[in-house]
C-alpha positions, 0 to 999 in steps of 0.5 A, a space after each residue: 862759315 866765317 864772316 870777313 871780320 871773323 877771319 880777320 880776328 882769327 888771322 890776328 890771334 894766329 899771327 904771333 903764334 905762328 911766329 913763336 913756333 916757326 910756321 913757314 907760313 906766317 914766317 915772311 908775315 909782317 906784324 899787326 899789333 892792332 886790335 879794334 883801333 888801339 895799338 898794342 906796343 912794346 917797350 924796347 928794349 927794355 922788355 927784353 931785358 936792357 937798355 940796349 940791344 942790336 937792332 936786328 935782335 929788337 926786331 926779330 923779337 918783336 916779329 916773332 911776338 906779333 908787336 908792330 908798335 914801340 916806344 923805342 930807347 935811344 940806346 939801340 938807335 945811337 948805336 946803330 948810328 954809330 955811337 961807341 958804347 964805350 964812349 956811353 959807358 966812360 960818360 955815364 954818371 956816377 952816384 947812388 947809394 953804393 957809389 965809390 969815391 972818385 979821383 979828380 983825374 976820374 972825374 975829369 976823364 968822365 967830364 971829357 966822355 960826356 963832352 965826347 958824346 955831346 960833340 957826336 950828337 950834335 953831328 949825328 948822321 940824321 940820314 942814317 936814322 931815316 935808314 933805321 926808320 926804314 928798317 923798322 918799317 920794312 919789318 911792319 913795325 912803328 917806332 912811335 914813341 922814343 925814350 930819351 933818358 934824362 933828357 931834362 938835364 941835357 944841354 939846349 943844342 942836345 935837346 934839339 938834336 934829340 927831337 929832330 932824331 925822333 922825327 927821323 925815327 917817325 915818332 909822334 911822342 918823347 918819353 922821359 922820366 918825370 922830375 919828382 918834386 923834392 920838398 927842399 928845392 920844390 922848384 926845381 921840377 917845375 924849372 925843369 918840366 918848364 924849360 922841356 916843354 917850350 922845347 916841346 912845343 918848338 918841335 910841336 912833339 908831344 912829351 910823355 912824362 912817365 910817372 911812378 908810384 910817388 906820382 898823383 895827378 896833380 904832378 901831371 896836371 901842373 906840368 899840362 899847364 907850363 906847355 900845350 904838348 906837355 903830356 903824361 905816359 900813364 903807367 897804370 900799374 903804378 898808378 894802382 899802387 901809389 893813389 890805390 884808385 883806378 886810373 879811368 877818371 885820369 884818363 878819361 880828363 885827360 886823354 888829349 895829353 896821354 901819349 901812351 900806357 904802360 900796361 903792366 898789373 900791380 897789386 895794390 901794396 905795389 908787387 908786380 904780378 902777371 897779367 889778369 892777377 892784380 889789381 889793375 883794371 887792365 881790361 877796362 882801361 884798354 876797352 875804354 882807350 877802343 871804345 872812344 878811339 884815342 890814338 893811345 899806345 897800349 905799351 907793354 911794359 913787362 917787370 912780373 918775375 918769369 917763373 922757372 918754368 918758363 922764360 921771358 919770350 913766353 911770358 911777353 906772349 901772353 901779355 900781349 895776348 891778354 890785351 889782345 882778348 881784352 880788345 877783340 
């Protein structure tokens, strides 16, 4: 005989199986990601392997995976709510290492996409995107955190917009990348995590700066001081490779700014490896997040090579039930 909670831990570990192979009689279940308080979300859909996708497909996948918790990207979103994708691509930046020359009439017509997709934003149709919310929602999942590329760099009014469009999402959180300081213009980090945040702040939303391995915790510590909802998305695997320490202290210090992990293992010369084969203290750091009931996404963020005998699906399931045993 089975205890109520026990059955409730089997009906957990069974539900993202079941989804995987089909079974009709999980197949109209909603996903539960949950586990003892922490919940364990998905970085889409970027774990899926862009930046963008229909939003059907995000959520099929994440049903079938059991994942009722995201840090969603715009991309998908702006989409769904009518964005061309054409107009996103002609808009985009050039730049980078291999970058070819540009013609003045190019960069005039890149100048006038952008301008384009400003215009769009800022008459973005704010009803649809509670529509998108309902979506998600009607599926079990909850968009929590919302990815908004470079958004440092956006103009006042598009800030705005792109926090009003989290809230219609149902978001608690923005993530961005965070600005590394460039010794020649050490400023220019500080001007930029300055201004967000009083954004921030206006919107009373917190923003989750992700960091890389060239982040410390200084970094984030300063940018804590420029605004009270200024916030750290702890990406734990580079943590590992970059300061070579566990992340715990960090996390312990600072758990009122952390909006969500990225769960991922690295080794600590910085090679992405699968879970439970690095250096990363994935299990303690998720028991610590459940021990001290921190409302702290676990988001899965999935870079280790798929091997070739499997495929992508297969290797997010078994990231998502690492951190469910870790949790039970």
């Amino acid at each position: 005989m089975y205890t109520r909670r026990e059955l409730g831990k089997l009906a957990l570990t069974a539900l993202p199986a079941a989804h995987l192979l089909g079974s009709s009689a999980f197949s109209q279940s909603k996903p539960n990601s949950r586990v003892r308080g922490v919940m364990i979300g998905m970085n889409v859909p970027y774990n899926f392997g862009g930046r963008s996708a229909p939003v059907d497909e995000i959520i099929d996948k994440c049903v079938q995976l059991g994942v009722s918790g995201l840090e969603l990207r715009t991309q998908p979103v702006e989409s769904f709510l009518g964005l061309p994708d054409a107009l996103v691509a002609a808009a985009a930046p050039g730049g980078g290492r291999n970058a070819k020359p540009t013609t003045p009439e190019q960069d005039e017509a890149r100048k006038k996409a952008a301008d384009d997709v400003r215009k769009w934003r800022l008459a973005a149709p704010m009803d649809k995107a509670g529509t998108l919310r309902k979506k998600f929602e009607d599926a079990g999942i909850l968009v929590e955190i919302v990815k908004v590329d470079n958004i440092v760099d956006m103009a006042d009014e598009v800030v705005d917009y792109e926090f009003q469009l989290a809230k219609a999402l149902g978001a608690r959180a923005i993530s961005t990348e965070i600005v590394h300081v460039d010794p020649k213009d050490p400023e220019n980090a500080a001007s930029k995590h300055r201004r967000l945040g009083q954004f921030a702040d206006k919107h009373k939303m917190m923003v989750g700066y992700h960091g890389h391995t060239e982040t410390g915790p200084k970094q984030w510590e300063d940018l804590f001081k420029f605004a009270r909802y200024n916030g750290a998305n702890l990406d734990i695997g580079h943590f590992i490779a970059g300061n070579k320490t566990s992340p715990i202290p960090f996390l312990k210090e600072h758990h009122d700014r952390i909006t969500h992990i990225h769960v991922k293992d690295k080794t600590f010369k910085d090679t992405n490896v699968p879970f439970g084969t690095g250096d990363t203290p994935i299990k303690e750091v998720l028991q610590v997040i459940r021990d001290n009931k921190w409302p702290i996404q676990a988001t899965i963020e999935f870079e280790h090579p798929v091997p070739p005998d499997s495929d992508r699906m297969t290797e997010l399931k078994k990231c998502v039930d690492y951190c469910r045993a870790a949790l039970a």
